[in-house]
Every structure is written in structure tokens, then in C-alpha cells.
C-alpha positions, 0 to 999 in steps of 0.5 A, a space after each residue: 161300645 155297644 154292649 148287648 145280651 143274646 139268647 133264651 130268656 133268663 139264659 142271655 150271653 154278654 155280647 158286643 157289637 162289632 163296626 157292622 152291627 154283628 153280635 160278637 161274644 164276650 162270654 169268655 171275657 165277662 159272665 153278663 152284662 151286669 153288676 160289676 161288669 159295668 164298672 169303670 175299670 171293667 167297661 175300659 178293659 172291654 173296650 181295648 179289645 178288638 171287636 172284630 177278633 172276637 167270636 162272631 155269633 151266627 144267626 139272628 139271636 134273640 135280644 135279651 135285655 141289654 142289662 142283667 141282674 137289674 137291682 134298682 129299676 128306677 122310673 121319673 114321673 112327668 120329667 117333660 113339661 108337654 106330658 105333664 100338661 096332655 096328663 092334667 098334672 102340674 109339674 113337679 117342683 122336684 123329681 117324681 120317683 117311683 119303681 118298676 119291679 126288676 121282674 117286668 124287664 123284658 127284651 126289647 123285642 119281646 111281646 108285650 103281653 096284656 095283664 089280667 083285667 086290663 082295659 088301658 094298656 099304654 106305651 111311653 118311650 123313654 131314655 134309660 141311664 145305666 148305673 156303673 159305679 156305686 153312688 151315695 149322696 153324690 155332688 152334682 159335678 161327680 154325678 156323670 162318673 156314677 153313669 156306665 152309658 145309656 139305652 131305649 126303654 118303653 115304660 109300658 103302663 096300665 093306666 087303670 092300676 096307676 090311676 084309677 085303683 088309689 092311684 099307685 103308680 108301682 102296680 101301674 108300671 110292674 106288669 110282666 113284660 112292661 120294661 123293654 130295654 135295649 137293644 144296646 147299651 151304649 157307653 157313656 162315650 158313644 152319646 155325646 149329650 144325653 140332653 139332645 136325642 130325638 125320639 119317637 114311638 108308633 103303633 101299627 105305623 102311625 106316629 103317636 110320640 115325637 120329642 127330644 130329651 132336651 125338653 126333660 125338666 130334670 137332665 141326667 145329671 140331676 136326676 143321678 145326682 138326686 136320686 143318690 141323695 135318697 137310695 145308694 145307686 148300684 152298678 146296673 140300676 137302670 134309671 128311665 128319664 120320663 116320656 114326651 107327650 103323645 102318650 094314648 091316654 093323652 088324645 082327646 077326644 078319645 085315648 087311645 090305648 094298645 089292644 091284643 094285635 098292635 105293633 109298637 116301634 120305637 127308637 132314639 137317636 144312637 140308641 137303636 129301635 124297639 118293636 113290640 107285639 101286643 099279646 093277650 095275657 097267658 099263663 
């Protein structure tokens, strides 16, 4: 399934896409695409239905973030070894986990407004894993049982705060509007191996970053797996699996990094597309 949230900002209604991609609402069989929705139990009831019996929602409906009420927004640092180099670090020998503030997830189509006093706003495409059933101090084996399914996120970054100012990656990565997700979530049986996706990125049309999730250090299963042995993972925590190179601080001579009037496209194979406005920053 693909499983969607349309409307206002803050007032998204849960939705499900249909075999021609037209949103079909799911308000009277779920409250959101959230919490226990994403349960096991839930998502097979969702999917016994019928898409096509469902109301179908008129118009061209603004995306909101594909999940709702996100508790935990978890992200891995340097998890491709080709970014890790372009980035100066070495690799880590364990995960590198950090948060994102819940409040910067937007949807994936909104504008990506520019923070105050930033000078090095960048983009970073990401697979996003989707929690749907309460894990702790999982086995490895049992860690996929622990997944609800999988989106595109854009882990939009101010290089400045992340690096420059005591090095803090949260500040870095928290700012309104720096957490795109969807357009959909797919469930876990509509991605065959979450390890062998393509994805991409451009801004203003010109291809900034290739890869495939099969060159992450960390596959899926590992990073759910550890990261239950630290934190309880909740139904909708959303876990972002790091980004391939090309990401603007990485060019050479010269970074390139986003400004006020850029277009930022992204996609993943299964996952769908994002595009994004570059914005000045207003109240």
C-alpha cells in the first residue's frame, strides 16, 4: 500500500492511493497515518480493502507529511562511505546517531525556508524507515518485524550551525521546514529490499547526487536493530538512513550550497518524488 496524509498543514486527513495514484480517503476507517495506525494489525486491516470502494478526494490536495505525530525523528550521520570521504570524516565504526526536532517535518512539497542567519543551507536525500510496532533491545533477525514500510526524506541541513558553531549536529538539522517526508509511505511489502533503491537529487535541474542504498555502511536492519539497543522505538518514529555523496558542501572548489529561488527534485525508486522552493525566512 501506499499510504498518504492530504490537506492544510497541521489538519492532514489519512488517505491511500489507489491502482492510478488518486488519493482515496481513509478518514472514517483510521484518525491518521500515525501511532498505532502503523501497527501490524492495523496496516493488514487497511490492506483487505478495497481501494477503489473508497471515497475518492477531488482536486489536486496539498501533501502533508506522510506520517503523523512523529515521536522520534531519528537521523544516521555518514552511513555511505563515498560521503563520508567527500565530507573529510572517517567512517564510523558503529552507527552515528543524532536527532531532528519532530517540528521541522514538513510536507514533501512545501517550501524549504531559509533559517535566520544562514549562509549554508544544503540538501541530502535520504530513505526514511518507518516504525510500526514498539521495539526494545530487538535480535537482529526479528528487527524488520519492528518496520511499518519506508518513504523519501530530504535531511535539509545548515552546514554553519552543524559544523562551524561547537559542532552540534541537532541545531544543524532541526530548522523549520528541514524534514520533507513522503510523498507516501509504502508498506513494507511494496519494497522488495530496501538495500537496492536508486536515488537522486537536483536543484534548478542539474544533477547534484546519484546512488543506491546498497552502498550504506549500516543496512536497515542493522540500524533498527541498534538503535533498540539505546532508545524504545515507537510506532511512527521515523529513522533517515543517511545520504550518497554530492551533497553542496562536497564540491570542490567551490560548495555549492541552496539560495532564496532554487528548486530542489528528488526521488527513490518506489518511493516517489519530492520538490521543494527555496524561500527567505519569514515569520
Amino acid at each position: 500500500m501506499k499510504l498518504v496524509r492530504y490537506g492544510a498543514p497541521g489538519r492532514e486527513k489519512p488517505g491511500m492511493l489507489d491502482g492510478q495514484g488518486r488519493i482515496r480517503d481513509l478518514s472514517k476507517i483510521v484518525p491518521d497515518i500515525a501511532g498505532d495506525a502503523l501497527s501490524p494489525k492495523s496496516l493488514a486491516k487497511l490492506a483487505r480493502l478495497k481501494a477503489d470502494k473508497l471515497p475518492l478526494v477531488r482536486g489536486n490536495p496539498r501533501l502533508g507529511p506522510c506520517v503523523g505525530r512523529v515521536g522520534n525523528f531519528i537521523a544516521i550521520g555518514l552511513n555511505y562511505a563515498d560521503h563520508a570521504a567527500e565530507a573529510g570524516m572517517a567512517l564510523p565504526k558503529e552507527p552515528l546517531i543524532f536527532n531532528k526536532a519532530p517540528s521541522c517535518i514538513c510536507g514533501p512539497n512545501d517550501p524549504t525556508m531559509i533559517p535566520k542567519d544562514s549562509t549554508k543551507l544544503d540538501y541530502e536525500i535520504e530513505l526514511g524507515v518507518v516504525i510500526g510496532s514498539r521495539a526494545r533491545y530487538l535480535a537482529k533477525d526479528k528487527a524488520m518485524d519492528a518496520v511499518a514500510g519506508y518513504c523519501l526524506a530530504n535531511d535539509v541541513s545548515e552546514r554553519v550551525f552543524q559544523i562551524e558553531r561547537s559542532g552540534q549536529f541537532c541545531k544543524g538539522k532541526s530548522c523549520e521546514t528541514f524534514g520533507p517526508l513522503g510523498p507516501w509511505l509504502a508498506t513494507r511489502d511494496e519494497i522488495a529490499d530496501p538495500q537496492k533503491l536508486n536515488m537522486w537529487l537536483t536543484v534548478n535541474g542539474e544533477s547534484r547526487q546519484n546512488g543506491s542504498t546498497g552502498t550504506m555502511v549500516f543496512g536497515v536492519e542493522h540500524l533498527v536493530w541498534y538503535c533498540s539497543q539505546f532508545f524504545v522505538l515507537e510506532p511512527g518514529d521515523v529513522i533517515i538512513t543517511g545520504t550518497p555523496p554530492g551533497v553542496g558542501m562536497g564540491f570542490k572548489p567551490e560548495p555549492k550550497f541552496l539560495k532564496a529561488g532554487d528548486t530542489v527534485r528528488l526521488g527513490i525508486d518506489g518511493l516517489g518524488e519530492q520538490q521543494q522552493k527555496v524561500v527567505k525566512f519569514r515569520m
